[in-house]
C-alpha positions, -999 to 999 in steps of 0.1 A, spaced: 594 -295 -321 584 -330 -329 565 -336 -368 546 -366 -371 540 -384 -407 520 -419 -410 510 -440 -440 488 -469 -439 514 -491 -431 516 -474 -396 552 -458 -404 563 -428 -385 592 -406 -381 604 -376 -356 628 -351 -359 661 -350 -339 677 -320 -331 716 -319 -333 746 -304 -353 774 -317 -370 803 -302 -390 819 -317 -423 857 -312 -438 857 -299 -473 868 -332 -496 869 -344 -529 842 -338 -549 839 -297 -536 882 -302 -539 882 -305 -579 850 -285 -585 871 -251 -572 896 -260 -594 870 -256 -621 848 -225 -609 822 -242 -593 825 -226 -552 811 -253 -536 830 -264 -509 817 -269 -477 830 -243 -452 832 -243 -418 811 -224 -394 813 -212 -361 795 -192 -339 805 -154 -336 802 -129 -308 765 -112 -310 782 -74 -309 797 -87 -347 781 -65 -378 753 -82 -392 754 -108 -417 756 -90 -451 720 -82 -466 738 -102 -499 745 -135 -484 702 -133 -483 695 -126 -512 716 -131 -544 716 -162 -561 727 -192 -539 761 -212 -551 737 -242 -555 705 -236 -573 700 -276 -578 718 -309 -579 708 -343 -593 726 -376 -601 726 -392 -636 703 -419 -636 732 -449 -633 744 -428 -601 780 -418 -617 774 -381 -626 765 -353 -603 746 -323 -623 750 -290 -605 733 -256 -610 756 -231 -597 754 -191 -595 767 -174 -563 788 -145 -574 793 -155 -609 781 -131 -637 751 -161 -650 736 -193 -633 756 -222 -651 754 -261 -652 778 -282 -642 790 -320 -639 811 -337 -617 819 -375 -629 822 -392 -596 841 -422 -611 864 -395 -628 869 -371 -605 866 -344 -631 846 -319 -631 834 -298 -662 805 -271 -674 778 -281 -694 756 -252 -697 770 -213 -699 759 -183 -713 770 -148 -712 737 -134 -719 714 -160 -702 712 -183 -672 702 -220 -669 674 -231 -647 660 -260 -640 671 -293 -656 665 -331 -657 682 -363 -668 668 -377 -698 692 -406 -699 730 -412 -690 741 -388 -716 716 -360 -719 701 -332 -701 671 -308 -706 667 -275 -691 653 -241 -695 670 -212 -704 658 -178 -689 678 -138 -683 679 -132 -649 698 -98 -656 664 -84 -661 635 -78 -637 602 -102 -635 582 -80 -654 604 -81 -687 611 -121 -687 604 -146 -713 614 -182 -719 644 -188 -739 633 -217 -752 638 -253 -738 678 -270 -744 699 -302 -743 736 -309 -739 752 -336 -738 766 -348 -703 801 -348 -719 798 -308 -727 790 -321 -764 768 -306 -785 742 -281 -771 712 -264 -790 676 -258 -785 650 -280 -791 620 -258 -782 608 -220 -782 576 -224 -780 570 -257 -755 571 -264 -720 590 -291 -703 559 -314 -688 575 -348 -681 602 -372 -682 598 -407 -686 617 -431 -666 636 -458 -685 668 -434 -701 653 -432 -735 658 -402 -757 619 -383 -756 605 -364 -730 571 -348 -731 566 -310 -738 534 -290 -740 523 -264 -762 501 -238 -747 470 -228 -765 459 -190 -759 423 -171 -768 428 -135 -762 459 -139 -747 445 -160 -718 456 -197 -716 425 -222 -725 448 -256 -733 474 -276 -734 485 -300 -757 513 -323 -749 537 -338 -772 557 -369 -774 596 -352 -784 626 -378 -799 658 -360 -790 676 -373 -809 654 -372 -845 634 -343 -835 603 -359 -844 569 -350 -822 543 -370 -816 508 -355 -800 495 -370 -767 463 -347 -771 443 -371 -795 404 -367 -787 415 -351 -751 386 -329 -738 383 -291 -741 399 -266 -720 423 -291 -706 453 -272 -688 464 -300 -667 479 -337 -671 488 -366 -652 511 -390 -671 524 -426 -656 561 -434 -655 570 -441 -686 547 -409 -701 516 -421 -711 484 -394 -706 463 -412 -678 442 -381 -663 432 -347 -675 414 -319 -655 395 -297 -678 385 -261 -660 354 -239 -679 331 -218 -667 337 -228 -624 334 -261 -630 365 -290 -637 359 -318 -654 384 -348 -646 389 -373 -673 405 -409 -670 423 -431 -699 429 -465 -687 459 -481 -703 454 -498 -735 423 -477 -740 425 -450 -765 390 -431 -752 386 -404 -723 360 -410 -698 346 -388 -672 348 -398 -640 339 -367 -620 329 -330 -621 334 -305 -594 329 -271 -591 364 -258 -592 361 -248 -556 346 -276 -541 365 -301 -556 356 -335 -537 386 -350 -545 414 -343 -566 436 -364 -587 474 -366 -577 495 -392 -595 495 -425 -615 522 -456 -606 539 -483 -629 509 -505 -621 479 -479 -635 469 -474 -603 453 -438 -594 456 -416 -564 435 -390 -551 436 -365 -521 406 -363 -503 389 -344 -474 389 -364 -445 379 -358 -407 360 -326 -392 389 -301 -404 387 -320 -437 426 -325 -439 430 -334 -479 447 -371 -475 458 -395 -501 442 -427 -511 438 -445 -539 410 -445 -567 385 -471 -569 371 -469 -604 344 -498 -596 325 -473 -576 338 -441 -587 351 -431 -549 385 -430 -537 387 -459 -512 379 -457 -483 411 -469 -471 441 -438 -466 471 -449 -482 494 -415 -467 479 -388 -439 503 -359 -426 479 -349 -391 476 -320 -390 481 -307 -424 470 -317 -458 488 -341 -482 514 -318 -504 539 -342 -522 548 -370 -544 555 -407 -545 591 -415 -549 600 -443 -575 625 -464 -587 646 -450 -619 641 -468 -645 611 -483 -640 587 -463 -622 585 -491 -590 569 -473 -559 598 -466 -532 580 -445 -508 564 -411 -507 568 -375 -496 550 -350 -483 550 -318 -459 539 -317 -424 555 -289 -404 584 -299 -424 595 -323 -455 590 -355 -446 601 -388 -465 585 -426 -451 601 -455 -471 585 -486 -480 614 -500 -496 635 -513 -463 676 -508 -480 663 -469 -482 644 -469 -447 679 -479 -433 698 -454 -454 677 -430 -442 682 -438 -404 718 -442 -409 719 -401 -426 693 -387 -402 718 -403 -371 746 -385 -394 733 -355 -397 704 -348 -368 681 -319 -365 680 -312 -403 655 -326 -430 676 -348 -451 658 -355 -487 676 -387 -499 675 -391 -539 688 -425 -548 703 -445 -584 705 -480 -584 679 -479 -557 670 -516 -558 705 -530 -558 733 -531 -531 755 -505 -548 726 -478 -547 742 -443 -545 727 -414 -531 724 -380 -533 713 -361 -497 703 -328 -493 702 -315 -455 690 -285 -442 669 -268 -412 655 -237 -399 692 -220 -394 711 -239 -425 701 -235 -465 715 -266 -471 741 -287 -479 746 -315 -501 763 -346 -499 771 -378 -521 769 -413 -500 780 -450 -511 760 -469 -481 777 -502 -492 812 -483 -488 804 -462 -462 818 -435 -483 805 -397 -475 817 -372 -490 807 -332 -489 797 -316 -520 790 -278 -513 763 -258 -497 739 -235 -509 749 -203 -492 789 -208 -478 781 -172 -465 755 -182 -438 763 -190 -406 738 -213 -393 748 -203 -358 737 -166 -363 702 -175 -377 671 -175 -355 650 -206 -349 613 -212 -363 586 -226 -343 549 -239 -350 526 -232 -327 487 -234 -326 464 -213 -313 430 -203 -310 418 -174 -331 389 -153 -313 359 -173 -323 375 -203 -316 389 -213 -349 426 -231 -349 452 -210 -366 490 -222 -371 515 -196 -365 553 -200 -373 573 -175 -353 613 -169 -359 629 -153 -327 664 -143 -334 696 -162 -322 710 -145 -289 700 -132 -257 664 -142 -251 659 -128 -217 635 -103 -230 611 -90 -252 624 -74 -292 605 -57 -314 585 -78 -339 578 -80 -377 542 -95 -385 548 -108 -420 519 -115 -436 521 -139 -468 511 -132 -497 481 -154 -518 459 -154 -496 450 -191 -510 483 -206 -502 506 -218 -473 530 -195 -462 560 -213 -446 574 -251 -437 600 -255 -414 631 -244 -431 657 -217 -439 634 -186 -452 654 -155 -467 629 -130 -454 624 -142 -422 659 -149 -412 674 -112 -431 647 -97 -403 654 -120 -374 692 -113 -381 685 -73 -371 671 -87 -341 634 -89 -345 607 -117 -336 593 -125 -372 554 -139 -368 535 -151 -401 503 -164 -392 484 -188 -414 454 -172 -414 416 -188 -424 416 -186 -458 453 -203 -461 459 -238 -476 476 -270 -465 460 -266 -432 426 -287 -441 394 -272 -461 377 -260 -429 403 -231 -430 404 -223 -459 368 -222 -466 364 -201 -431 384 -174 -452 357 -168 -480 349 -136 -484 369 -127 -451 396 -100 -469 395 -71 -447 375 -89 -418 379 -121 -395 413 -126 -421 424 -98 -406 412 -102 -373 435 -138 -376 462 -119 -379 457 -94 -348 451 -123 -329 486 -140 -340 500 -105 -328 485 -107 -294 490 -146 -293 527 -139 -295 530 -109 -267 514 -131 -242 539 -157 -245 569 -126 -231 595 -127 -265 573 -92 -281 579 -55 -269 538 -49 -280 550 -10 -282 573 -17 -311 558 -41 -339 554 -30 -381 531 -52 -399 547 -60 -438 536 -83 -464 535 -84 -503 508 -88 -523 477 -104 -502 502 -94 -475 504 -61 -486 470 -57 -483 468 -71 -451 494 -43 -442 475 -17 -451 441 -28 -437 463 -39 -403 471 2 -402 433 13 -409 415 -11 -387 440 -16 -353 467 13 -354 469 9 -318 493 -25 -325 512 -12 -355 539 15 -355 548 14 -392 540 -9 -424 554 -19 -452 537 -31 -482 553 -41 -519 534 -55 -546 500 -49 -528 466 -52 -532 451 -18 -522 415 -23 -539 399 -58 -540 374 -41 -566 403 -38 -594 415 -76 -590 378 -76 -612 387 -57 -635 399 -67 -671 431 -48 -679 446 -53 -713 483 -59 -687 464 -82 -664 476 -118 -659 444 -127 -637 425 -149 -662 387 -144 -672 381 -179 -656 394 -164 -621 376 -129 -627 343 -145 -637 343 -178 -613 368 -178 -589 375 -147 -574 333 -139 -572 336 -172 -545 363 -163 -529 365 -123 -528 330 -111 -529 309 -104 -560 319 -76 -576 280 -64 -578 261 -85 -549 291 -75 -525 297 -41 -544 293 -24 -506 310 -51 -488 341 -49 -515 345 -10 -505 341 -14 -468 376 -31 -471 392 -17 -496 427 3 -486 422 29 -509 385 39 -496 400 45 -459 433 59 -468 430 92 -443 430 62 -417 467 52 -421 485 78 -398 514 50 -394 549 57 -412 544 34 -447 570 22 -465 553 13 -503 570 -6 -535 557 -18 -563 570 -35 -597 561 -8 -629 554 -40 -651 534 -58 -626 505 -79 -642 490 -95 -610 488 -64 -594 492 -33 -620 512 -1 -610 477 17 -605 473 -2 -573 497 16 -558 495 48 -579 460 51 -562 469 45 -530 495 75 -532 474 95 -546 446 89 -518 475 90 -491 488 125 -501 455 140 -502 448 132 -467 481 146 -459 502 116 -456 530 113 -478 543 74 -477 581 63 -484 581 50 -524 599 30 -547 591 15 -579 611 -10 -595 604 -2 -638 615 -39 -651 602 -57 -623 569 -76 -621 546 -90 -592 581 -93 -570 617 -87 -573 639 -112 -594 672 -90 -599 696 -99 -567 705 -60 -567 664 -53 -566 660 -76 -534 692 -59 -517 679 -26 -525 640 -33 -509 662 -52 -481 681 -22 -475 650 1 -478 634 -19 -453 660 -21 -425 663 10 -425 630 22 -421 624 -3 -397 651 8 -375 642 42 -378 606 31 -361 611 2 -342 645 7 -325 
């Protein structure tokens, strides 16, 4: 496997493959002593005729759910949850060598956080004890870094930014709803420390549900969506007016604003080249173009990242983005090093380096390495010292040595059409074909996978099957040729993308054609159940949760819906048919319609509060399915929503699912 990542400076990178083990040491030392399990274990390869790696260690919560360091580099924040009853937050004080909690609840877990300054934290507080369908903010908190004082500063707000420069405001939004739906949001300027709020939204546009800030929190851009179109609005700095400097239609957005620097400067992605990859460049506001000059490409794939600054004061470092697989080029030449002398550390993982103190010779930094096979470790590094030291991983319980290994490869679809395919072929004998799992993702408008450790994948791989997840036309971050090739394609050349993934992967030898299931959720769901109506001949079973089983009801408005009016009126008429024009075309494809065509074993679940896509979806599809005599395997999860979010949920459909699979693929 080799990624390739170039900015306009002609930097590039590769990835090495490798391995390398670390002792368990300080920082990992005192934080057992305090609760937090995140040492470093060892791993070792084990004998293939082993049980099976425990469907837990895939899907409870990991023992790190985050880490960041204080902004002067001498604290190390850590969300931690394994085994414990509640996700908590935690600090280690790397000067100190104490460790302490910040953040814990007996009735509520902590989720993401942020600096604010050297002393304060922000994060939301959520219960994970109940399913999807029954959650609701807790409000927005801050604690002191000391384990001071905690309380809540928000119910009703959203966290949207933090400035850089270790002040005490951040910026929060309030979300404005008509009939439920949101049409707005206003953002807020909040003191910490006084509790006074100041509004950012003064004379902003209408209908404006998305902001770019600079650095240090000043509104520079706001996208404005109504009625299919978006409006994109530009406040220079030191000018208290909005202007309009474009309008797309919300589909065919020619470019799309992305960030603002320390300077004022304004970048863009854009479609460039025959497959229209979406690239970043900067905005040139004298002709009202991005320049014509690319500033970061990933060939191959679209732009999907950031820029990384400087703490403190916003100074451009670098940027970020994903090809096959994370990728970081530095412009600053102290991190460029640093990041040559971890990647020669620790080869054949992404490592994501976050820095403090970047610009000085006693910058610290925080690494976070992973791969295909490893969830990820973190580490703590003093390059002027030379001082590494382990900090924990994110799942102790996974041996990287017992996960399979995920490849991109390309092919040609059958009219000729490039489709990217990632395939996970378990660890072991290779010497001949396994049974196979197409897993379709969900969306459809959305990537599927980058190269890294994947739960569902490697829980399948890990019971010994090939796992293949196409990105079929209609997926992003692949250029806006194929997504645009997968317009009103549900049901058709979609799913022909798919098949042709299927029979991409038998002809390489590692697929037993004779015993292959198709599974997906959601979109993928869908495509499972169309997979058994239009080619039975390649699927022996299917299994479907949180599915789509008739395109026509995504149009309808159902007081428990969460699919907005905007996306029912404008969006899904583009992309899924017109519920009238295509009225014939919507049926032709529609599960439910053809449900005495699924003679295939069917394995169903789907959340009972579910407001993407309602219980009736697959209440229907029963109901169709036992009148043609075919009775499927089903589960429904009451609290849950559009996908599991209790640990014991996603064992239990884990569980469900290996064994029905084995039953008709071994």
């Amino acid at each position: 496997m080799r990624r390739r990542i170039e900015l306009m400076f002609g930097a590039a990178v590769s990835l090495r493959m490798g391995t390398r083990r670390h002792k368990c040491a300080g920082i990992c030392a005192t934080a057992l002593l305090l609760g937090f399990s995140l040492c470093v274990a060892a791993t070792s390869s084990r004998a293939e005729d082993e049980p099976p790696v425990p469907v837990e260690a895939f899907y409870r919560h990991p023992d790190i759910d985050g880490a960041a360091l204080s902004p002067d580099g001498t604290q190390l924040a850590i969300l931690t949850g394994g085994r414990a009853p509640r996700v908590r937050l935690g600090i280690f004080d790397l000067k100190k060598r104490a460790a302490w909690m910040v953040a814990q609840f007996a009735d509520a877990d902590v989720r993401d956080f942020y600096w604010v300054n050297d002393r304060l934290l922000v994060f939301d507080l959520n219960d994970l004890s109940v399913g999807g369908g029954k959650q609701e903010s807790l409000g927005l908190w801050a604690a002191q870094a000391d384990g001071g004082a905690m309380r809540r500063i928000a119910r009703d707000r959203m966290l949207l930014s933090v400035p850089v420069g270790g002040g005490n405001e951040i910026i929060v939004g309030r979300v404005a709803r008509h009939a439920g739906e949101p049409i707005a949001i206003y953002p807020y300027k909040l003191d910490l420390t006084t509790g006074e709020q100041r509004s950012l939204a003064v004379d902003a546009p209408d209908y404006a549900l998305s902001w770019i800030f600079e650095p240090k929190g000043e509104p520079r851009v706001v996208l404005a969506t109504h009625e299919g179109q978006t409006h994109i609005h530009w406040r220079a700095p030191g000018d208290d007016t909005w202007t309009e400097i474009a309008k797309f239609d919300s589909q065919r957005m020619g470019f799309a604003p992305r960030f603002v620097d320390a300077t004022g400067r304004l970048y863009v992605t854009a479609p460039e080249g025959g497959e229209s990859y979406a690239v970043l460049k900067r905005f040139d506001f004298t002709t009202g173009k991005p320049e014509p000059d690319t500033f970061f490409k990933t060939p191959g794939f679209d732009f999907s990242g950031a820029l990384i600054t400087a703490d403190g004061t916003g100074t451009m470092l670098g940027a970020r983005s994903t090809s096959d697989a994370l990728t970081t080029v530095w412009l600053d030449e102290r991190m460029k090093t640093i990041q040559q002398d971890v990647d020669a550390r620790l080869p054949g993982h992404i490592n994501i380096l976050s820095c403090r103190k970047c610009a000085t010779d006693d910058v610290v930094v925080l690494v976070f390495s992973y791969s295909d096979r490893d969830p990820g470790q973190y580490f703590f590094y003093r390059p002027s010292l030379k001082k590494w030291e382990p900090v924990g991983r994110v799942r102790p319980d996974i041996d990287p040595q017992r996960m399979g290994t995920l490849e991109l490869h390309r092919i040609r679809a059958r009219d000729g059409l490039e489709l990217p395919v990632w395939v996970t072929r378990p660890a072991g004998d290779r010497s001949s074909a396994r049974p196979a799992v197409v897993l379709v993702h969900g969306g459809p408008w959305s990537r599927g996978e980058s190269w890294r450790w994947s739960a569902d994948a490697q829980f399948l791989a890990s019971r010994g099957y090939v796992v293949i997840e196409p990105e079929f036309r209609g997926s992003t971050g692949y250029g806006y040729r194929l997504f645009h090739a997968g317009w009103k394609q549900w049901g058709r050349a979609m799913q022909d993308d798919v098949d042709d993934a299927l029979d991409w992967v038998v002809g390489q030898g590692w697929v037993d054609a004779k015993h292959v299931c198709i599974a997906g959720a959601s979109y993928g769901g869908y495509a499972t159940l169309m997979g058994l109506i239009r080619t039975p001949e390649r699927y022996r079973c299917g299994v479907a949760w949180a599915a789509v089983t008739d395109p026509r009801l995504l149009f309808e408005g159902f007081w428990r819906s969460e699919i907005s009016e905007e996306a029912r009126l404008y969006g899904l008429p583009v992309l899924i048919g017109d519920p009238k024009e295509d009225a014939a075309a919507l049926a032709a494809v529609s599960p439910v319609e053809q449900a005495s065509r699924i003679k295939a074993p069917l394995l169903l679940a789907f959340g009972g509060l579910d407001r993407r896509v309602p219980l009736e979806h697959g209440t229907r599809l029963r109901s169709a399915l036992r009148a043609a005599g075919q009775d499927p395997q089903w589960v429904v999860y009451d609290d849950e929503g559009h996908g599991w979010l209790k640990p014991e949920n996603r064992v239990d459909f884990a569980r469900r699912m290996e064994a029905f699979l084995a039953k008709y693929l071994k």
